[in-house]
FIGUNU-530446 format. One line per 8 residues: their letters; for each residue x negated, y negated, z of C-alpha. Coordinates in nm, 4 decimals. Layout:
BEGIN
a> X:Y:Z | ...
//
This chain:
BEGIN
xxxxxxxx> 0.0236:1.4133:-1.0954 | -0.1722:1.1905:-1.3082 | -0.5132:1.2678:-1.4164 | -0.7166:0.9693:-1.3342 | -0.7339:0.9276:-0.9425 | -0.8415:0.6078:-0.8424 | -0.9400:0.5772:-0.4197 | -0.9757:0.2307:-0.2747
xxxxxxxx> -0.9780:0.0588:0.0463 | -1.1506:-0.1460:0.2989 | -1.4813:-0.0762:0.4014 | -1.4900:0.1308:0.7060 | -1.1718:0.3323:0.6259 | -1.2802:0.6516:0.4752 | -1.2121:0.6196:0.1181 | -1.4799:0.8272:0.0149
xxxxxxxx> -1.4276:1.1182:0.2256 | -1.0570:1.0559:0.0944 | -1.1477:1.0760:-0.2496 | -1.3977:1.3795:-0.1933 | -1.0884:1.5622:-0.0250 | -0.8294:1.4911:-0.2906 | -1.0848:1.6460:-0.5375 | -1.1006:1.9759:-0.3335
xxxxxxxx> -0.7282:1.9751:-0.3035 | -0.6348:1.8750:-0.6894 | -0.9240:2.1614:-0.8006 | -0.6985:2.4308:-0.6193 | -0.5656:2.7645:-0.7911 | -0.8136:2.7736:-1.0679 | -0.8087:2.3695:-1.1740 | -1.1532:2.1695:-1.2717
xxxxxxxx> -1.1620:1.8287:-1.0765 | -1.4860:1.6285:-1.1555 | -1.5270:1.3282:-0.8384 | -1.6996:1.0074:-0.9834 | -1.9145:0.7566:-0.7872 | -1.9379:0.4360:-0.9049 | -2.1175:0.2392:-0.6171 | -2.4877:0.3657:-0.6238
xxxxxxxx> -2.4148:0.4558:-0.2829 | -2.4541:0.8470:-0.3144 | -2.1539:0.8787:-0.0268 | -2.0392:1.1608:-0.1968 | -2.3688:1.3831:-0.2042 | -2.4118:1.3434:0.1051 | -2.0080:1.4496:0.2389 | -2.0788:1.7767:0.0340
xxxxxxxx> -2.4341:1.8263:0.1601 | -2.6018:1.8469:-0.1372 | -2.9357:1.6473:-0.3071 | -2.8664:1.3132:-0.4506 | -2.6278:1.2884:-0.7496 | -2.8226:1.2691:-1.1240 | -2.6564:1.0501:-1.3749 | -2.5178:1.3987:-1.5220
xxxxxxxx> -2.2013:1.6046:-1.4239 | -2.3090:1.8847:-1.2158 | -2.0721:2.1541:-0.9794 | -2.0808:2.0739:-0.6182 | -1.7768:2.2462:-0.4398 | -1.5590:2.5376:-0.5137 | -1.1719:2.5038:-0.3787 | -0.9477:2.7154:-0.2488
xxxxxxxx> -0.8234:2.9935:-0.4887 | -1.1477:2.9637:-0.7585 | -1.0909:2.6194:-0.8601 | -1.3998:2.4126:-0.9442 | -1.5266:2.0511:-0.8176 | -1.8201:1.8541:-1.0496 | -1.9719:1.5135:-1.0116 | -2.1186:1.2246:-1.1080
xxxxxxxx> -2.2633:0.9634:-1.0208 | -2.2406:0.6654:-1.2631 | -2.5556:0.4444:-1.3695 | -2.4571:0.1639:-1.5128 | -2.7875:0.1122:-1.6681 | -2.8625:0.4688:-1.8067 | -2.4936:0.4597:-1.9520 | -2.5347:0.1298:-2.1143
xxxxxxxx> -2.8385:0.3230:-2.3141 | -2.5035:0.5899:-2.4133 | -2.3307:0.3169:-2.5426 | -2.6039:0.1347:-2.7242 | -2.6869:0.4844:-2.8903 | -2.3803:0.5708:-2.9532 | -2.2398:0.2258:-3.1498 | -2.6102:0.1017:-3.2441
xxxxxxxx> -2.8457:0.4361:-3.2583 | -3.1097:0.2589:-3.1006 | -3.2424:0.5283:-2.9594 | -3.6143:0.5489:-2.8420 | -3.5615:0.1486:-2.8846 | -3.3194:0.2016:-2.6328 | -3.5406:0.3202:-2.4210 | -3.7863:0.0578:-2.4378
xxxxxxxx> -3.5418:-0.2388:-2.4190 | -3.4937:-0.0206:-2.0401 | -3.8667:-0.0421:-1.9378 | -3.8158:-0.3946:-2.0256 | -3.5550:-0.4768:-1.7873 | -3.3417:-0.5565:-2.0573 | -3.0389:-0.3360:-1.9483 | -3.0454:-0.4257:-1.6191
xxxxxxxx> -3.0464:-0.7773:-1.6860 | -2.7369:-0.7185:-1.9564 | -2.5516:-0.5774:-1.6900 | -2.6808:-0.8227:-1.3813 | -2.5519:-1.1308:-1.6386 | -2.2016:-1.0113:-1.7891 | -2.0441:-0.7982:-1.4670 | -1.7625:-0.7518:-1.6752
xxxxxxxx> -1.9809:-0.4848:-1.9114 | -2.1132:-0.3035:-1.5760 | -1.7448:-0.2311:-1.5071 | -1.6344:-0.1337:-1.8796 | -1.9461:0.1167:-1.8714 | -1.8560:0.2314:-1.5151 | -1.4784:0.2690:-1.5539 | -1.5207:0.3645:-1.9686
xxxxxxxx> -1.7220:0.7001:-1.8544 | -1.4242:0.8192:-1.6063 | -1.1619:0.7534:-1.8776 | -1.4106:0.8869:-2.1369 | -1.3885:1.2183:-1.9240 | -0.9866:1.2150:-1.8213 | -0.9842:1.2396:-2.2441 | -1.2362:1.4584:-2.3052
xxxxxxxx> -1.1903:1.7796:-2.4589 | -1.3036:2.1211:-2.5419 | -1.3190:2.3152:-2.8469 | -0.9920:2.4704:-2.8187 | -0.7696:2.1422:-2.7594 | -0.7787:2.1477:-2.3851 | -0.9398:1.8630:-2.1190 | -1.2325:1.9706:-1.9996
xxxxxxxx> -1.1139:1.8526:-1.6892 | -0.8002:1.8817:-1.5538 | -0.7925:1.5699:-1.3082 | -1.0366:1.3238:-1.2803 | -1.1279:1.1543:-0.9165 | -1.2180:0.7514:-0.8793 | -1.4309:0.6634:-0.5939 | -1.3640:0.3156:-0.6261
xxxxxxxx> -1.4651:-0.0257:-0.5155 | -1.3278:-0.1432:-0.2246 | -0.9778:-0.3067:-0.2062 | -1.1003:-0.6278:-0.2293 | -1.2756:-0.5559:-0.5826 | -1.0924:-0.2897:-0.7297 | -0.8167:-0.5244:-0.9125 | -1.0491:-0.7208:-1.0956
xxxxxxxx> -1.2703:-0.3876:-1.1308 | -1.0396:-0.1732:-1.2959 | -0.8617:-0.4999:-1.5347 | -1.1967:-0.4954:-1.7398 | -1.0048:-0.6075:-2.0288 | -1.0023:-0.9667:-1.8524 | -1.3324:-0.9201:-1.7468 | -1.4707:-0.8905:-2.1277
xxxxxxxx> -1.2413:-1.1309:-2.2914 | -1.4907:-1.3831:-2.2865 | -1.7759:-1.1626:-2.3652 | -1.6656:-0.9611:-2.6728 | -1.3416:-1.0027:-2.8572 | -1.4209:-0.8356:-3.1793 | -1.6733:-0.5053:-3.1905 | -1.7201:-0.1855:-2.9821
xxxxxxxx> -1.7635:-0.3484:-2.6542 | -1.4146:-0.4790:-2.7252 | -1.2791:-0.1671:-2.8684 | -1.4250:0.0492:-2.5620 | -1.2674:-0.2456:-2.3098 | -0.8659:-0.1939:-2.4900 | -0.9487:0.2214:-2.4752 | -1.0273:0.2057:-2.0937
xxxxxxxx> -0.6946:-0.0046:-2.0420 | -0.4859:0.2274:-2.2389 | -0.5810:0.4598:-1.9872 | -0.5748:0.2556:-1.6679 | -0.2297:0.1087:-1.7288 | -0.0571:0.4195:-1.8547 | 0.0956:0.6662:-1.6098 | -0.1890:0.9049:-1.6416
xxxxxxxx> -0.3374:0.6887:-1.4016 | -0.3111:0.6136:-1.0097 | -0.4548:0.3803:-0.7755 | -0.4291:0.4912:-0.4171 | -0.5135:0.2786:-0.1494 | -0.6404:0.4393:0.2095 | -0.6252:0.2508:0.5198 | -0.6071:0.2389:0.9310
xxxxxxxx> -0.3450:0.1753:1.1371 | -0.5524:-0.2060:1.2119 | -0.4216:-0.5257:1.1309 | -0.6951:-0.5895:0.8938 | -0.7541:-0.2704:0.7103 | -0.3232:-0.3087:0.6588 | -0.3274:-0.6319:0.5509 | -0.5814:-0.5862:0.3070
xxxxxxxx> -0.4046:-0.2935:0.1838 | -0.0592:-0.4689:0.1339 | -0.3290:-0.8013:-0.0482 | -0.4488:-0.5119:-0.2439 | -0.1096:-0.3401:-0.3676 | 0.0129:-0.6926:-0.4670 | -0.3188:-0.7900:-0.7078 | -0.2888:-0.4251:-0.8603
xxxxxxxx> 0.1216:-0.4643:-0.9043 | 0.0373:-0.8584:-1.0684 | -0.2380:-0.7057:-1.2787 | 0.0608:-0.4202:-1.4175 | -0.1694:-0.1089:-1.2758 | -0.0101:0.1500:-1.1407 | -0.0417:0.1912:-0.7651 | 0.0408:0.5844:-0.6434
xxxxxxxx> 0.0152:0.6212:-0.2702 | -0.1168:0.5248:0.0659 | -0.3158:0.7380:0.2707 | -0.3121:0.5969:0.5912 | -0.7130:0.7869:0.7626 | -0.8274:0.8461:1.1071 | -0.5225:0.8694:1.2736 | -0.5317:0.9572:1.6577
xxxxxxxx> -0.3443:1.2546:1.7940 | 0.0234:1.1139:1.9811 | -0.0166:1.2435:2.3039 | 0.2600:1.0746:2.4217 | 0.5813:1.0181:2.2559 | 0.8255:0.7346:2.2619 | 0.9890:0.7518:2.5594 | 0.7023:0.8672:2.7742
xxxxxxxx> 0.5373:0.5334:2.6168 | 0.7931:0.3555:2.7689 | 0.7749:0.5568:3.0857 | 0.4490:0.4809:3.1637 | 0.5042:0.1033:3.1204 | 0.7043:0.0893:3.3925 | 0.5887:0.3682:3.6168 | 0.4955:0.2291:3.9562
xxxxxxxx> 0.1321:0.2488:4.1129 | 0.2383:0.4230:4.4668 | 0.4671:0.6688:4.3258 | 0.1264:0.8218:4.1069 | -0.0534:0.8152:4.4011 | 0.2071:0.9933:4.5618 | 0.2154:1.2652:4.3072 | -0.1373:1.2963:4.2767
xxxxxxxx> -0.1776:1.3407:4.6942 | 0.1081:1.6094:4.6805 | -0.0691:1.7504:4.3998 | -0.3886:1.8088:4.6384 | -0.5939:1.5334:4.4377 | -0.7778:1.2217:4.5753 | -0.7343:1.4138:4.9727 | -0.9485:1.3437:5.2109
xxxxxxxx> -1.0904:1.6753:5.1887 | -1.2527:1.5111:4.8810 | -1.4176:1.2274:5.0382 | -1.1347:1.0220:4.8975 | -0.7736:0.8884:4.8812 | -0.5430:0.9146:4.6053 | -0.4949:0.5673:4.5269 | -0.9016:0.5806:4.4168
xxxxxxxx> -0.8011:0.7872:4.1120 | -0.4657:0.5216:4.0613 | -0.6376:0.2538:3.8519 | -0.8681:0.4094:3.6082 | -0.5972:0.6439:3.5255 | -0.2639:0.3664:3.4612 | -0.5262:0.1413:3.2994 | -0.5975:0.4346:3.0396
xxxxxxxx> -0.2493:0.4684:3.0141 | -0.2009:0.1586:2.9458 | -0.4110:0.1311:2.6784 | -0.2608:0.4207:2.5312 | 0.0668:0.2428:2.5556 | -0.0512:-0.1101:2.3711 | -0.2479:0.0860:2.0800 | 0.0557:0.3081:2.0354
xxxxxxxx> 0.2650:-0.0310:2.0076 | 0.0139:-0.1701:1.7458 | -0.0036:0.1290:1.5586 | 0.3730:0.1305:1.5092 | 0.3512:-0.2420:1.3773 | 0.0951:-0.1273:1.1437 | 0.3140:0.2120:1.0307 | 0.6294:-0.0667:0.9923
xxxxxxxx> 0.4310:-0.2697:0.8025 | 0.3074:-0.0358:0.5863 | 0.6779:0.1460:0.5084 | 0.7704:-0.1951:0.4025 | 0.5181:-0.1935:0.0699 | 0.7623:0.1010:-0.0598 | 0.4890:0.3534:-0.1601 | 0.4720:0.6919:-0.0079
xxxxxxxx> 0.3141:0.7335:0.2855 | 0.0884:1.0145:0.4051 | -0.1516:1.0542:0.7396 | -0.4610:1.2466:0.7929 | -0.5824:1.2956:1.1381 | -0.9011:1.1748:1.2899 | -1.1874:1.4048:1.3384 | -1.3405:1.3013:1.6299
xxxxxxxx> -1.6520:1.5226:1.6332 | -1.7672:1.3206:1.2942 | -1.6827:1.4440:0.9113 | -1.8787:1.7468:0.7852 | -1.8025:1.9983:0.4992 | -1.5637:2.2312:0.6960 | -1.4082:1.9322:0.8177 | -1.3489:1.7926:0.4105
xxxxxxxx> -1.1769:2.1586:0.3235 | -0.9603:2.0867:0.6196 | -0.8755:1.7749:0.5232 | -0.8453:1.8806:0.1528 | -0.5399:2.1216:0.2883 | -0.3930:1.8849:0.4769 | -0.3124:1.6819:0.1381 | -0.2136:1.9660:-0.0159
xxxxx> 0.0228:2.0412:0.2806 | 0.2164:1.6615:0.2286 | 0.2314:1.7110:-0.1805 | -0.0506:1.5078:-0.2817 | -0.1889:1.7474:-0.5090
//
């Protein structure tokens, strides 16, 4: 597996919980995962029911078999102040360029630093290590952008070219591609089995391959329970309206002994069957198109009573289960 995670996709799709699960399920038997949040958005404080993420790296979740899950949630501001410390010691002058609005109007004007700082602190961490010679963390967790973004998020080398081509900004901008275009990193994409959310993902796998980043997987979210198979599908398509009335009267449903006649209970249920039937046909289109992009392919089911932390740790096996982690 390689150690920098990346988790995309369309809005709407789940990539957060996603990301938050693949964190559980990489931190298994006794690894350290640490799940970073680049969007402001606190999504993942909220998934593991916990107060709102400092810019620090802090424990959140502990997976199955002692393994450990941190985060953090990225400032772009407070880590442009690392960098300017770090390179420049400006130190308490730092600080007051901040209370000036200077920082945030650095980052608002040249997007292209806001990314190298954002994306520079997750590699910073996938090479980070202890005393002894070993990472501090074991795998490190991307909540990206969304799909749309994430190419020209991630490329940051591009981004900077006409910002800085000589100093540290520079330097840091060719150390975060090292890492981003070398196999210790993976972009994963998660999607629905929609028309849109799919053809944004296959949009987004070929700006990531033209870019040269390495795309792992696709997690395809949300996916319904098949409650019919293929040929009762096809079945119901052509199953005629009196002979279901006819079943459901011998059955001793729709009588008159009920105040009604079969053939009430007819419609509602072949026009719910027949919705079954033309999603199931779409969502086969979708699965098609999607075993064209020649990525593997992996499904987690929907949870129709709404995500919550038991249902993350479920989720979190389930990966494990199909060999993501």
């Amino acid at each position: 597996m390689s150690r920098l995670q990346v988790v995309s996709g369309k809005g709407g799709t789940g990539k957060t919980t996603v990301a938050a699960a693949l964190a559980l399920a990489l931190a298994t038997a006794g690894k350290r995962t640490l799940l970073v949040e680049v969007e402001g958005r606190q999504g993942i404080a909220q998934l593991f029911e916990t107060e709102a993420l400092p810019y620090e790296e802090r424990k959140i979740a502990v997976a199955a078999g002692g393994g450990e899950v941190y985060a953090l949630a990225i400032d772009p501001e407070l880590a442009l102040l690392d960098y300017l410390q770090m390179f420049y010691k400006l130190g308490s002058a730092g600080r007051a360029l901040k209370k000036l609005g200077a920082i945030d109007f650095a980052t608002t004007v040249a997007p292209g630093l806001r990314d190298v700082l954002l994306t520079g602190k997750a590699c910073e961490a996938v090479r980070r290590k202890d005393r002894s010679g070993r990472f501090v963390y074991d795998y490190v967790v991307m909540d990206a952008p969304p799909t749309g973004r994430v190419t020209r998020f991630l490329n940051v080398n591009d981004e900077v070219a006409g910002l800085a081509r000589i100093g540290p900004i520079h330097n840091q901008a060719q150390a975060v591609m090292r890492v981003l275009k070398s196999p210790e990193t993976a972009v994963h994409l998660v999607t629905l089995l929609e028309e849109m959310p799919v053809q944004e993902t296959a949009d987004g796998i070929a700006e990531l391959r033209a870019a040269r980043l390495p795309v792992g997987r696709v997690i395809v979210n949300m996916v319904r329970p098949e409650v019919l198979d293929a040929d009762e599908v096809e079945l119901v398509r052509n199953v005629g309206r009196s002979s279901v009335a006819r079943s459901l009267s011998a059955a001793g449903l729709g009588g008159a002994r009920r105040g009604g006649h079969a053939e009430r209970l007819v419609d509602p249920l072949l026009r719910q069957a027949e919705e079954y039937a033309e999603r199931h046909a779409l969502e086969q289109e979708q699965r098609a198109v999607l075993g064209g992009l020649e990525l593997p392919l992996h499904e987690l089911p929907l949870h129709a009573e709404g995500m919550d932390l038991a249902g993350l740790y479920e989720l979190a096996t389930e990966l494990r289960k199909q060999g993501i982690a």
